[in-house]
N, C-alpha and C positions, 0 to 999 in steps of 0.2 A: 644329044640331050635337048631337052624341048627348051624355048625362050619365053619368056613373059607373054610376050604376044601370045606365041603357038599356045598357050595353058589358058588365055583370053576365050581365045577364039572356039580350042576343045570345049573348054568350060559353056559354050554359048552353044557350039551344038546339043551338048547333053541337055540344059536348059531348056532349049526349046525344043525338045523333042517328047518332050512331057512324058505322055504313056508308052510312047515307042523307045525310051529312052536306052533300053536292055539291048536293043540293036547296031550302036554304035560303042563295039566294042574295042573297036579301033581309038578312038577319042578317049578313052577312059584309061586305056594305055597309056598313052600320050601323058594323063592328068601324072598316073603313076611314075614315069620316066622322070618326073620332074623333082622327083629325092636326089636326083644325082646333077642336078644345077646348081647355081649360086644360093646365095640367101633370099634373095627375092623372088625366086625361084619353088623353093624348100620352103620358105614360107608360104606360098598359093597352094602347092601343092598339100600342106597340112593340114587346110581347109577346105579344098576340093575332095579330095582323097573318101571323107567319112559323108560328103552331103550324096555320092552317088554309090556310095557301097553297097548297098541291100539291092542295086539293080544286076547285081555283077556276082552272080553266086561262086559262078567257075573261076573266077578272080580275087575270090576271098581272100585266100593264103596269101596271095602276091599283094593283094591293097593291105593288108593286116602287119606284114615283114614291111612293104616299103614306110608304112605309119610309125614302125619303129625304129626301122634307121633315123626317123626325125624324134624322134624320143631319147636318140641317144648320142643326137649332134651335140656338136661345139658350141652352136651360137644358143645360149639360153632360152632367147625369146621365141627361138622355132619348138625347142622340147617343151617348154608351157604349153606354145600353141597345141603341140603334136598330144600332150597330155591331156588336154583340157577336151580335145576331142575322141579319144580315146573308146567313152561310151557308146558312143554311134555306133562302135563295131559290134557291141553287145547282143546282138540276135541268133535268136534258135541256140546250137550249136557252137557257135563261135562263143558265145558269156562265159563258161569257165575259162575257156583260155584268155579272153580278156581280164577274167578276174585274178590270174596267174600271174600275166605280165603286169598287172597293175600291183598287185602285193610284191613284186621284183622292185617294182620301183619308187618302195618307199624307203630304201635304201637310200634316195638321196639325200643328201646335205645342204641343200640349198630348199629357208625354209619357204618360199613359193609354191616351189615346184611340189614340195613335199604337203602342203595344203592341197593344191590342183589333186596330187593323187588321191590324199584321203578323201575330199568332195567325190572324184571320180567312182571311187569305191561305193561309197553314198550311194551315188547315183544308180549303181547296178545294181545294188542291195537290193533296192526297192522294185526294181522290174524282176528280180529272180534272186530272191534271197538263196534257196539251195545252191543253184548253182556259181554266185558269189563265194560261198562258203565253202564249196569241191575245192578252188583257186585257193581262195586264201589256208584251207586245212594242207594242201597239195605243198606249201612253200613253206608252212611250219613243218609238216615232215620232212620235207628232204630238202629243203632249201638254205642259201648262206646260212650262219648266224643270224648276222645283223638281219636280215633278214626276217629270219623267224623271230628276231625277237621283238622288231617293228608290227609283223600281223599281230602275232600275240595282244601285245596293246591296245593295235589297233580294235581289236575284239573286246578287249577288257575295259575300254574309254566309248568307243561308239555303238556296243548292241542297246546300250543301256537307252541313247537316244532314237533307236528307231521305232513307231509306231504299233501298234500290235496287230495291225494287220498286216503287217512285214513278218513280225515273230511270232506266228503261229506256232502250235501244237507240234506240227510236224516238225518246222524248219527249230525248233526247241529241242527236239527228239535228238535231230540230226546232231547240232550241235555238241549233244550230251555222248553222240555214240563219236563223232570224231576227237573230243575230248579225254575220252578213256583210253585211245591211240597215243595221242599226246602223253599222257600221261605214265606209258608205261617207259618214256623217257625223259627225264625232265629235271631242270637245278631249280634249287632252293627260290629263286627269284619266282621263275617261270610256276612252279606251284603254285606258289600264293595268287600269283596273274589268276593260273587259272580257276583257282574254287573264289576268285571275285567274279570272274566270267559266268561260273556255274550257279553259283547262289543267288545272281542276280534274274535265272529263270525264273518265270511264272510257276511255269509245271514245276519246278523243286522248291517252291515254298508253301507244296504239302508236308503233311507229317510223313507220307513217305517218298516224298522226295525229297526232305532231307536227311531220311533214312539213308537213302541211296549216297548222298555226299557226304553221310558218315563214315559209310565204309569204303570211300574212296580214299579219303582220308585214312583211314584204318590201316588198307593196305599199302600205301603209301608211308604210313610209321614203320613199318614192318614189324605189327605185334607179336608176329607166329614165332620172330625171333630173339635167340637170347640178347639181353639188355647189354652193352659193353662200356661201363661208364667210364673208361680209360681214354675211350675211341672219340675227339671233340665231335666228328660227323656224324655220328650216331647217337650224341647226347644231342647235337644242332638238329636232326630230322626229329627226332623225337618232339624236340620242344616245339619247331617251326608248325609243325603236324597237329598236336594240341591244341598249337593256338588258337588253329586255322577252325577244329574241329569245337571249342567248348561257345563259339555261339549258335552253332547247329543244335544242343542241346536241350531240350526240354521235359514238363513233365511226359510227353508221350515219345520223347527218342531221347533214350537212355543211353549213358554214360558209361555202363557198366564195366563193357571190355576195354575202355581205356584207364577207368578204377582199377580194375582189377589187376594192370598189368604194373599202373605205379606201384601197388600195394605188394608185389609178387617180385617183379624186377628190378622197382626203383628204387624205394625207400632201404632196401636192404643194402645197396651202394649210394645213399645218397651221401655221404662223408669222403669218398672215393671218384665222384662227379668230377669229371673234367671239364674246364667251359671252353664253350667255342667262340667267345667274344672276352676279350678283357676287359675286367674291370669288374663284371656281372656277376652278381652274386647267384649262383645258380643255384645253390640249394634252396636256396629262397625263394628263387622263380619256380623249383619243381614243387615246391609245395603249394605257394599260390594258384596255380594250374590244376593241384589236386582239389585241392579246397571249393574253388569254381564248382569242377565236375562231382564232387559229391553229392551236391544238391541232386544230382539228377540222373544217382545210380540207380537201377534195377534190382531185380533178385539175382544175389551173388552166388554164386556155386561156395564157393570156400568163404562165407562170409566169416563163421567164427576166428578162421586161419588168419585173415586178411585185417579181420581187427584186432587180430592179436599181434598183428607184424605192427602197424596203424597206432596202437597202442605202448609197444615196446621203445619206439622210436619217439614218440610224445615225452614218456619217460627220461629221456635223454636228456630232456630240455627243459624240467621240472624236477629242480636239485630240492634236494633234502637240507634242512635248515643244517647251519654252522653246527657242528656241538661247540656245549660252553665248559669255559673250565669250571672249578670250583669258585670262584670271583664272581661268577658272571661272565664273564668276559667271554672276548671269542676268540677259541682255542687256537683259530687257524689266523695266518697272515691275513687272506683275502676271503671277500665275501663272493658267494658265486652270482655268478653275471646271469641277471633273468633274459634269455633274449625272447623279447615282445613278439616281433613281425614273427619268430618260427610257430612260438607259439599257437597265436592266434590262427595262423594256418591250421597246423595237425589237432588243437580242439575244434576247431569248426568241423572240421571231417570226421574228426573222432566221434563228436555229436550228430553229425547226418547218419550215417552209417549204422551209429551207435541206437538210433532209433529203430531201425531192423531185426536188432537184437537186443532189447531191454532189460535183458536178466544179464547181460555179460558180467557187470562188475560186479554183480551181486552174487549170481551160479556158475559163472565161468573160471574167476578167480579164486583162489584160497583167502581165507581171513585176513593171512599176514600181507597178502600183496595187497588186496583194498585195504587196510591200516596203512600201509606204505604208501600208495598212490593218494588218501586221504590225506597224511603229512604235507606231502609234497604240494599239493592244492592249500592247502591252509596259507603254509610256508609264499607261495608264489602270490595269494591275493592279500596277503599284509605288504607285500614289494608294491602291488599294484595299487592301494589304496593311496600307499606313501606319493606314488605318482601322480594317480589320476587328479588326488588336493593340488599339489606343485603346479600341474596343467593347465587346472580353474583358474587358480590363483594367477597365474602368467597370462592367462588369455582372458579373466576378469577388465571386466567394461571395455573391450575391444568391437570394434564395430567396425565396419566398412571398408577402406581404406589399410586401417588400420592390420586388420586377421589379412591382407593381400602381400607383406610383404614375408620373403623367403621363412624368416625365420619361424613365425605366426602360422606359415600354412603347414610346416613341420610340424610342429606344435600341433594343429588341429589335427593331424592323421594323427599323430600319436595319441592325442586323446579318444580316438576312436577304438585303434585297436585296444588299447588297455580297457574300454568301457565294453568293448565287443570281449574281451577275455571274462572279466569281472562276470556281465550276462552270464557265458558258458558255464563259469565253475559253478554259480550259484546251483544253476541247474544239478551239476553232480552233485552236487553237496545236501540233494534231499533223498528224502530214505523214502522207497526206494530211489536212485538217481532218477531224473525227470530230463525229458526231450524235448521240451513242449515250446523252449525259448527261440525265438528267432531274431536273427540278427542282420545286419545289410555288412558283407566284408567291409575291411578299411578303406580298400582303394577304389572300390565299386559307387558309381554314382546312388543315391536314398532312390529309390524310387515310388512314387507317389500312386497308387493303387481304388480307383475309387470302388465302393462298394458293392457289388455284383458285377465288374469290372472282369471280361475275360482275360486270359492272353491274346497276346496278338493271334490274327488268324492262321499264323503258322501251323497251330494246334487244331485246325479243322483241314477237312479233307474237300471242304466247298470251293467253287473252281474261281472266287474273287480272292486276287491277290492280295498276302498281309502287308502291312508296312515294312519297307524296309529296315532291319534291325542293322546298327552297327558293326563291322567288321571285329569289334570288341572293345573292351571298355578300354578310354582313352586312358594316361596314366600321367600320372607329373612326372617332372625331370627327376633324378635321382636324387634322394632326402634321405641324409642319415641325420637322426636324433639320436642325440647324448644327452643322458638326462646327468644333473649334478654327479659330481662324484660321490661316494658316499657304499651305505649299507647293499643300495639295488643297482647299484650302474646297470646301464645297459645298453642294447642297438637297437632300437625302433629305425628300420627303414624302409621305404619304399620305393624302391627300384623300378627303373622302366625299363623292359626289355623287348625290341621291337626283332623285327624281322628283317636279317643282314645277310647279305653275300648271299650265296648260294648253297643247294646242300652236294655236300665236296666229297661224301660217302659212292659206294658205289656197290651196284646191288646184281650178281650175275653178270657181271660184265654190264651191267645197263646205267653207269652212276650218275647220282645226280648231280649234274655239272661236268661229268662225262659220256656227253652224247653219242661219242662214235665220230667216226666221218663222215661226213657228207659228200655230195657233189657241188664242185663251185663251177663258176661263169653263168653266163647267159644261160636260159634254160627255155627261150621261148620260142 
């Protein structure tokens, strides 16, 4: 094995051999030999090695293997070095497999080395974004774990920084067809990664490219399938799926086949919901999800059906006054429990949807069930009137400071939903019923709208991209309101339910979060 000197002195041939330099192929050996020396040694050699590689075609593989023997020494500050140079080998042919071995080697644990890589990575991106992307899709496929789930990342934290002459049209394309790969195996985590990676394309924030990441999403709920609300993984995809999907949603990419499937599958076991997170009130969460996506259903095939499941289930939740005895009095021990936050959910949907079909409570129903359903609204906005005063009255001359602490900010969502219910019923309550009210949900930020103000340009198909919208609307920590005890108790809450764990389901043997095996070790 060569000595410091002997790696001098090669080093000086090739140097001064300027344009002849390809013919001293014996000295460049010499450089190579020098991975199997000391540290001082392994060190020159990790710096020599990438300044004459493009001279030495037929020596590629051997300078490319001896660069990662020093990538994968002992002594740290040789594999930085060995890292850091790593791009140099980046030409023609050789740039996937450098971008292969560099996605290998984010694996590390040492946070240096693990910066060095993702710079490195950087670094090639920009000379050959595809063929960057061949390496890094090549080790999400088949590669460790950890692994894959480092590119992953690495894709969902750094496309967003690179210039748009990096991300072209094409290298977008590419992205979206290696992605759909990915995707036909993939946990609960790894999804959400990926429709951040995806919706943060150019090309998909047309109207039909987010058409496109609705029914990825779609297929990924598995709507074609029966609902199994027993199953946590299948109520967990369902939801994680949803979530992913209702900020894609607009007035020009409808809703409809995820409407129609709560309306059809869910609601008819929503009492029977298993959750996949303790503590979370999922019937709650399945309606706030409904509620979102009604704004921005389409023409439903089964619409009267759908409002009439939509409707049934509203019912449930809109009791009929006490009967009284002959005293007056109320015949019963207890008075029934208005619960608020279900409410204002299934009216709000009831009223989206409900404007599709305008004649429903009126032609759809017999006399006796609108006199019923007409009770039952009465009944519910004298609970709610009794509230919304108690709420004034609690939150009367609070200002600043003041409405921020726990209890106050309870308080003002409850005063929302109840003033958001009150709107609705007013609406049914005209003859014939009226659509015409709108409201901003409880948990959803006001948003301020100026006067011939478009949507975002999500909603056009022009090729200047819109702003980017949030991953969805942020939510407080978990708030239960209990309002007095008394005639209306009740549970005003608003629950935050984020996106946990993995999806644990498994689909044809493909589950999410049972990937199969892979191949491990070295792969370069």
């Amino acid at each position: 094995m060569p000595t410091v000197e002997e790696l001098y002195r090669n080093y000086g041939i090739l140097a001064d051999a300027t344009e002849q330099v390809g013919q001293h192929k014996d000295a460049y050996q010499v450089i190579l030999d020098g991975v199997k020396g000391g540290t001082k040694e392994k060190r020159l050699a990790a710096q020599f090695i990438p300044k004459f590689f493009k001279h030495f075609p037929e020596l590629a593989d051997s300078a490319i293997n001896a660069q990662l023997d020093l990538c994968e020494d002992e002594d740290v500050s040789i594999r930085r070095q060995a890292i850091k140079e790593l791009p140099q080998f980046a030409t023609g042919e050789n740039l996937p497999r450098v971008a292969d071995i560099l996605t290998q080697l984010l694996q590390t644990d040492d946070s240096a080395e693990f910066n060095l890589v993702n710079n490195a990575l950087l670094s090639i991106f920009k000379m050959d974004a595809k063929g960057t992307l061949g390496g890094l899709f090549s080790q999400i496929l088949q590669g460790e774990d950890i692994v894959r789930e480092r590119a992953i990342k690495f894709l969902s934290t750094k496309l967003k920084t690179l210039p748009d002459e990096v991300l072209t049209k094409e290298v977008e394309e590419l992205i979206l067809t290696e992605s759909k790969k990915v995707l036909e195996d993939v946990t609960g985590e790894e999804f959400v990664l990926f429709m951040k990676i995806l919706s943060g394309l150019k090309s998909l924030q047309t109207v039909s490219g987010r058409q496109q990441l609705v029914e990825l999403v779609a297929e990924q709920a598995d709507l074609e399938q029966t609902f199994n609300p027993s199953d946590p993984d299948c109520v967990d995809r369902l939801l994680q799926c949803t979530r992913q999907a209702v900020p894609l949603f607009s007035k020009n990419v409808h809703s409809t086949r995820f409407v129609t499937y709560f309306c059809e599958q869910v609601l008819p076991n929503l009492s029977s919901l298993t959750t996949p997170v303790e503590g979370l009130d999922i019937q709650l969460e399945v309606l706030k999800l409904l509620a979102e996506m009604s704004s921005f259903c389409g023409d439903m095939e089964k619409l009267e059906t759908n409002l009439r499941k939509l409707f049934d289930k509203l019912l449930e939740y809109m009791p009929l006054p006490p009967e009284e005895a002959e005293n007056g009095e109320n015949a019963g021990n207890e008075e029934p429990k208005l619960q608020f936050s279900y409410v204002e959910c299934l009216l709000y949907s009831f009223h989206q949807l409900g404007r599709k079909l305008p004649d429903f409570l009126t032609a759809k129903l017999n006399a006796e069930k609108l006199k019923d359903f007409k009770i039952r609204l009465q009944y519910f906005a004298r609970g709610l009137q009794v509230y919304i005063r108690q709420l004034r009255l609690a939150l009367q001359g609070k200002t600043g400071e003041a409405l921020k602490t726990e209890e106050n900010k309870i308080k003002v969502v409850a005063l929302k939903i109840t003033n958001n219910i009150n709107v609705l019923i007013k609406d049914l309550f005209h003859i014939p019923p009226s659509y015409k009210s709108t409201v901003t949900l409880s948990w959803k930020p006001v948003q301020k709208v100026e006067i011939g103000q478009k949507r975002a340009n999500e909603d056009t198909t022009s090729g200047s991209p819109p702003k980017k919208s949030s991953a969805g609307p942020k939510r407080d920590a978990r708030q239960i309101y209990n309002p007095p005890s008394g005639k209306y108790s009740s549970n005003l809450s608003n629950f935050n339910y984020e996106q946990r764990g993995a999806f644990r389901g498994s689909r044809g043997g493909r589950g999410w979060g049972a990937r199969g095996n892979r191949s491990r070790g070295r792969l370069y």
